[in-house]
C-alpha positions as CSV (number, residue, x, y, z in Angstrom):
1,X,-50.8,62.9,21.6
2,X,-51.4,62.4,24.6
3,X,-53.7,64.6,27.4
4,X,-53.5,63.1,31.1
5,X,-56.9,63.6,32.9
6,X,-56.9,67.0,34.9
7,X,-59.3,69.5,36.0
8,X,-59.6,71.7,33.0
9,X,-62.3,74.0,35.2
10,X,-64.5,73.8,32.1
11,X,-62.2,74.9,29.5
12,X,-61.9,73.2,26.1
13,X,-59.2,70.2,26.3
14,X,-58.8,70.6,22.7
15,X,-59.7,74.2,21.2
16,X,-60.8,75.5,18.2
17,X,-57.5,75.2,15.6
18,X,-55.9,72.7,17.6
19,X,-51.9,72.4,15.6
20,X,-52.6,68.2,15.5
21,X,-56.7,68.0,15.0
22,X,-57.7,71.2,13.7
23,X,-60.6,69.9,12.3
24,X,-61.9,68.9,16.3
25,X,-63.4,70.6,19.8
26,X,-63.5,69.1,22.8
27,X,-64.7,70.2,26.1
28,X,-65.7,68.5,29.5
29,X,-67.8,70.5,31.4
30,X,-68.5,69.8,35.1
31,X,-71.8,71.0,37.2
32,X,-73.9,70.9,39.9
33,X,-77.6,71.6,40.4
34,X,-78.9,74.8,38.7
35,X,-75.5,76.0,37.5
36,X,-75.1,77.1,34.2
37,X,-72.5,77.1,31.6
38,X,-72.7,79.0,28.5
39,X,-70.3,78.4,25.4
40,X,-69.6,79.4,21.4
41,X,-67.6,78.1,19.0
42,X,-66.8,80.2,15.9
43,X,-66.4,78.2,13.1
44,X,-67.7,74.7,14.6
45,X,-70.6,72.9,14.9
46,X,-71.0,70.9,18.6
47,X,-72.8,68.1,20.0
48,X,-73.5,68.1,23.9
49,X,-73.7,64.9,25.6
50,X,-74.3,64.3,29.4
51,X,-71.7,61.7,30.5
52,X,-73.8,61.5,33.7
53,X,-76.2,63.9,35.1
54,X,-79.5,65.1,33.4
55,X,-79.2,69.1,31.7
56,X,-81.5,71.4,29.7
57,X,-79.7,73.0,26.9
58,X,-81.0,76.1,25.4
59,X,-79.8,77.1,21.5
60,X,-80.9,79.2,18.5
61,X,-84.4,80.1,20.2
62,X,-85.2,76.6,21.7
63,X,-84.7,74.7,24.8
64,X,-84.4,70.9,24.9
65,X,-84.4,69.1,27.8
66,X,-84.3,66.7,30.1
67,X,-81.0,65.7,28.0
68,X,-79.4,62.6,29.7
69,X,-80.6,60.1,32.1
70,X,-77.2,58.3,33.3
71,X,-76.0,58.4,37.1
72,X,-73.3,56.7,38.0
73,X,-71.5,56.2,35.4
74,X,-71.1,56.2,30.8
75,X,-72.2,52.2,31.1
76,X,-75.9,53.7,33.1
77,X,-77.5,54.0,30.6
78,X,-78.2,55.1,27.1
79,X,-76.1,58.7,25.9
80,X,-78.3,61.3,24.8
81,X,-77.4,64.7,23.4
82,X,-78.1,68.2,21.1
83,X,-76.8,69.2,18.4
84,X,-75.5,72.8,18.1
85,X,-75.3,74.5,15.3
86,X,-72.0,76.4,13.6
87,X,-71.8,79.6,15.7
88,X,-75.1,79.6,17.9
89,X,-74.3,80.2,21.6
90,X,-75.5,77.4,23.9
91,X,-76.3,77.7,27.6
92,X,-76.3,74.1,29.6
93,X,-78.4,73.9,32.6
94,X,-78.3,71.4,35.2
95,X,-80.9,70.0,36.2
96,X,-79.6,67.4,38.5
97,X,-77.6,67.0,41.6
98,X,-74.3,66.8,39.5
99,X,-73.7,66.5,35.6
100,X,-70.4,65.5,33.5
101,X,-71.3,66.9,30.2
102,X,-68.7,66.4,26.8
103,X,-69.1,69.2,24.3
104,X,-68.0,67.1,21.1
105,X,-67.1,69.7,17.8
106,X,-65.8,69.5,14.5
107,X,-65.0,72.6,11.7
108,X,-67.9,73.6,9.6
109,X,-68.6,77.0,7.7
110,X,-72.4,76.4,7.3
111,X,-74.7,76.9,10.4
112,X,-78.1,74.2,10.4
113,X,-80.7,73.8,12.7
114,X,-80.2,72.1,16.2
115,X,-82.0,69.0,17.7
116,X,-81.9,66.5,20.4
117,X,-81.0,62.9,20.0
118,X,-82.4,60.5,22.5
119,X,-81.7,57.4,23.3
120,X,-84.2,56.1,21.0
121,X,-82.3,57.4,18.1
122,X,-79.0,55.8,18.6
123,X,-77.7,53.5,15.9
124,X,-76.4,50.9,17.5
125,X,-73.9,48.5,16.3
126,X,-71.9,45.4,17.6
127,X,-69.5,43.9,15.8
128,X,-66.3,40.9,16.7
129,X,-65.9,37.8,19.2
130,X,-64.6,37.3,22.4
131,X,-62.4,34.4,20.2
132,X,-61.1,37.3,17.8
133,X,-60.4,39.3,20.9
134,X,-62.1,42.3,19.5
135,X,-66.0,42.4,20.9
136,X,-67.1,45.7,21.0
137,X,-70.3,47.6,21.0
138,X,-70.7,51.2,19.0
139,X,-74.0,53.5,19.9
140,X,-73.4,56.6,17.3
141,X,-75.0,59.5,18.3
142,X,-74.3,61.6,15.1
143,X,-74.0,58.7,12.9
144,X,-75.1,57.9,9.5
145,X,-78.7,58.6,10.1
146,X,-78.2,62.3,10.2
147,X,-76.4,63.2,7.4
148,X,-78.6,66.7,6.1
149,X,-78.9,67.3,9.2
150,X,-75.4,67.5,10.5
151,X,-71.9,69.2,8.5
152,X,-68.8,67.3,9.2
153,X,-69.4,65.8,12.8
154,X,-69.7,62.2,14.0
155,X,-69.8,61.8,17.2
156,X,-70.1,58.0,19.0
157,X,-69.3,56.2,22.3
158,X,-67.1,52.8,21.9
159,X,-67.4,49.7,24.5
160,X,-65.7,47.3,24.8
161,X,-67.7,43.9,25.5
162,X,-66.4,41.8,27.9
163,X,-63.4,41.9,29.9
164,X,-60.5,42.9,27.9
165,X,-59.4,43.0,24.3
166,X,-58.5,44.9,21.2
167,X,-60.7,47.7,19.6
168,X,-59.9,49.7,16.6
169,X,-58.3,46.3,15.0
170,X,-57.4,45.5,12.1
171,X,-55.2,48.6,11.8
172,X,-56.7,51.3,9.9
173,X,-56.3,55.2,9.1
174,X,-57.6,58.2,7.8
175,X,-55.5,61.1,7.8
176,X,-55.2,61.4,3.8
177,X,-58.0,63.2,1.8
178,X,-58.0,60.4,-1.2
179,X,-61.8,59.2,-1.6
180,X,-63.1,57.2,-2.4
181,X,-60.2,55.5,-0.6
182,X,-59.5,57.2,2.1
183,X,-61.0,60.5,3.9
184,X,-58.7,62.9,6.5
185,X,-61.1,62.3,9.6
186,X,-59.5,63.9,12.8
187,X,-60.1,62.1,15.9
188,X,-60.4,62.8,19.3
189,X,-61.1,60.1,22.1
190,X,-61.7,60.3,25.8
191,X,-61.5,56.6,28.0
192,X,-62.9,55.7,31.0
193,X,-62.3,52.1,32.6
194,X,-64.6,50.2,34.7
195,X,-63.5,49.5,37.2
196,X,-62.0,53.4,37.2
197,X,-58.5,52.1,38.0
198,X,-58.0,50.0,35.2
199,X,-56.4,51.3,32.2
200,X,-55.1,50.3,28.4
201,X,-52.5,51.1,25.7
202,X,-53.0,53.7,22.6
203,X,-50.9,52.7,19.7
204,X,-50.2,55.3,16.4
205,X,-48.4,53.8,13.9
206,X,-47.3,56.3,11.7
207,X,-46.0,54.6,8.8
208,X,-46.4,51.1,7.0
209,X,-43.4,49.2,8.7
210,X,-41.5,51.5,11.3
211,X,-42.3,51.0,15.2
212,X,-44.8,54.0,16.5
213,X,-45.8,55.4,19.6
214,X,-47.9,54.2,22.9
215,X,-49.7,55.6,25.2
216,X,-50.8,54.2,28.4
217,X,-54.6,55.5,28.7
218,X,-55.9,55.7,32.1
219,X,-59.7,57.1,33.1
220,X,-60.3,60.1,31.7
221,X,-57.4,59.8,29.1
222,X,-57.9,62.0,26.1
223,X,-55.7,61.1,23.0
224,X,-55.6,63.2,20.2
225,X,-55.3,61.1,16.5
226,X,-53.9,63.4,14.2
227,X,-52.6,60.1,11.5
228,X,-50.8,57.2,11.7
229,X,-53.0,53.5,12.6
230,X,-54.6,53.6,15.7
231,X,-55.7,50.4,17.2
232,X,-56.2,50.4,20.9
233,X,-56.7,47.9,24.1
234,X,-57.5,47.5,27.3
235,X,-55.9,45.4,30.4
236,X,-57.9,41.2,30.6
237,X,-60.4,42.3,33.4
238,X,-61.5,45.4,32.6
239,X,-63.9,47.5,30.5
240,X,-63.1,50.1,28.2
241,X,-65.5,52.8,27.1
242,X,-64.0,55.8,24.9
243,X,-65.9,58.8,23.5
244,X,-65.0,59.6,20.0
245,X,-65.0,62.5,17.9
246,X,-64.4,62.7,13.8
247,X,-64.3,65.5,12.2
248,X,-64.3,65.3,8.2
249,X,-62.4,67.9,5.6
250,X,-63.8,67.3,2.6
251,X,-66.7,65.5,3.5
252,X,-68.8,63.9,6.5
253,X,-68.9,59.8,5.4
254,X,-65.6,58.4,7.0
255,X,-63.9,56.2,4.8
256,X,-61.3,53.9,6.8
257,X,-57.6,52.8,5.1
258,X,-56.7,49.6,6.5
259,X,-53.4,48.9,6.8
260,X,-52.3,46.3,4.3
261,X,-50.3,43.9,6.6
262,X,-53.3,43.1,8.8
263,X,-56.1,43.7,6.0
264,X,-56.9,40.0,5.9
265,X,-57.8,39.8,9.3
266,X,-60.6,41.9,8.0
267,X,-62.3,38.5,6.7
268,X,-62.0,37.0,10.5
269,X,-63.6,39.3,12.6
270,X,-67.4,38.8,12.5
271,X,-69.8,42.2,11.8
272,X,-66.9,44.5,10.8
273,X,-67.8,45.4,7.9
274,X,-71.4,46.6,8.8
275,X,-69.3,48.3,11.4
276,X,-67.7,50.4,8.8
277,X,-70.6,50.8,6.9
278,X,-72.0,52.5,9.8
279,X,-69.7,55.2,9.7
280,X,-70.2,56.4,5.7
C-alpha cells in the first residue's frame, strides 16, 4: 500500500493495529522552537529519530538530549535517536529553529529501559556496485547491536549510493513465520529523493510467478509492506533515501526469503551477505 505525502498535523501515518502491518507505528512529527509534542503507544515500543532539527526527549524519568544534529536535510548528517520503551509516555522538545522527527514502533508486551543512540553507535553497512546497479549504504539505528536491549524493533535508514539503481534486490520476503527460514517482519518505509523532485518505483510481488503491484514513490512516500517481494528503485540521477521500520512476531533477528528465480544473483552482488547478516 501505498500513503501519498500529506500533512498528517502530527498524527500517526500508520497506527497502532494497522489491518496490513499490525506489527508497526509510524508517526512524523513536525515542530518549531520550544514546541512540544507528547505521545504513548499502548502495546509498542518506539524509537524517535530527528530527520532534521535537534530535540530533547524526556521518557521513564530521564531526559536525553541534544538528539539530532542534521539541518537541511536526511543526507546532513548522521541519524541519531531514543529508544522508548513499551507504554512509557514520551514528550519531544525542540530545541531548534524547526525539527522533522519519525516516531518509528513495532508491537511488544514487555516494557525495557530507554536510551539514546548517537551517531557514534550506528552500525553501518555498505554493500553492491555501481556495475550490479545496486550500491547502497545502510546505517541501523536499532540494529543487531542491541538485541537485550530492544523487543521486536529494527529501525534503519537506506541510501542509495550514487545516482540511481536498485535496492532491496535480489527479491526477497518475509511475511511467513517459518524460522529458521523465514521470519514475518512487517515493514514500513518512508522516501525522500535528492533532489526532492525526483522519485522511484515500489514493486510487491506477491506470489512466485504472477505480475504484482507498483507504486510510484515520490518524497515523503510511505509504503506499507505487509508480504509479497519488495525490491525497489529510484530514477538514473537521483538519490534515494528511505526510512525503514521491521517489526518481528515471533522474534527480533529478521531472516530474509529470497525469491528463488533471482537467488543466484545473490553470488553477484558484492557485501550482501554481511548485509543480511546485519539484520539477524
Amino acid at each position: 500500500m501505498h500513503i501519498p505525502p500529506h500533512d498528517n498535523r502530527n498524527r500517526p501515518i500508520v497506527d497502532i493495529d494497522n489491518p496490513l502491518v499490525p506489527l508497526n507505528y509510524f508517526n512524523i512529527v513536525r515542530l518549531k522552537a520550544g514546541e512540544t509534542f507528547g505521545y504513548r503507544v499502548p502495546g509498542y515500543e518506539t524509537c524517535v529519530v530527528p530527520a532534521t532539527g535537534t530535540v530533547a526527549v524526556e521518557t521513564d524519568g530521564e531526559t536525553f538530549g541534544p538528539i539530532g544534529n542534521r539541518v537541511a536535510d536526511v543526507w546532513d548528517g548522521e541519524p541519531e535517536g531514543v529508544y522508548v520503551p513499551t507504554d512509557r509516555p514520551a514528550r519531544l522538545t525542540c530545541l531548534s529553529a524547526a525539527a522533522e522527527i519519525f516516531v518509528a514502533g513495532a508491537r511488544f508486551g514487555e516494557t525495557l529501559r530507554p536510551f539514546a543512540v548517537r551517531a557514534g553507535d550506528l552500525d553501518v553497512v555498505q554493500y553492491g556496485s555501481d556495475e550490479t546497479k545496486t550500491h547502497r549504504k545502510i546505517k541501523h539505528i536499532l540494529g543487531a547491536a542491541h538485541h537485550g536491549r530492544v523487543g521486536r524493533l529494527l529501525v534503519s535508514e537506506l541510501f542509495t549510493v550514487g545516482t540511481g539503481g536498485w535496492s532491496g534486490f535480489p527479491s526477497h520476503k518475509h511475511d511467513t513465520d517459518r524460522p529458521p527460514e523465514e521470519t514475518r517482519h512487517d515493514e514500513t518505509y518512508n522516501f525522500r529523493f535528492r533532489p526532492d523532485y525526483g522519485s522511484g518505483l515500489q514493486m510487491l510481488q506477491r506470489s512466485e510467478t504472477g505480475p504484482g503491484d507498483a507504486y510510484h514513490v515520490v518524497n515523503g512516500s510511505t509504503v506499507l509492506i505487509d508480504r509479497g517481494y519488495h525490491p525497489c528503485c529510484v530514477l538514473p540521477g537521483y538519490e534515494m533515501y528511505y526510512f525503514t521500520i521491521l517489526g518481528g512476531l515471533s522474534q527480533r533477528s529478521l531472516r530474509q526469503y529470497f525469491q528463488p528465480t533471482h537467488a543466484a544473483q545473490l553470488h553477484t552482488i558484492p557485501g550482501i551477505m554481511d548485509m543480511v547478516a546485519r539484520f539477524r
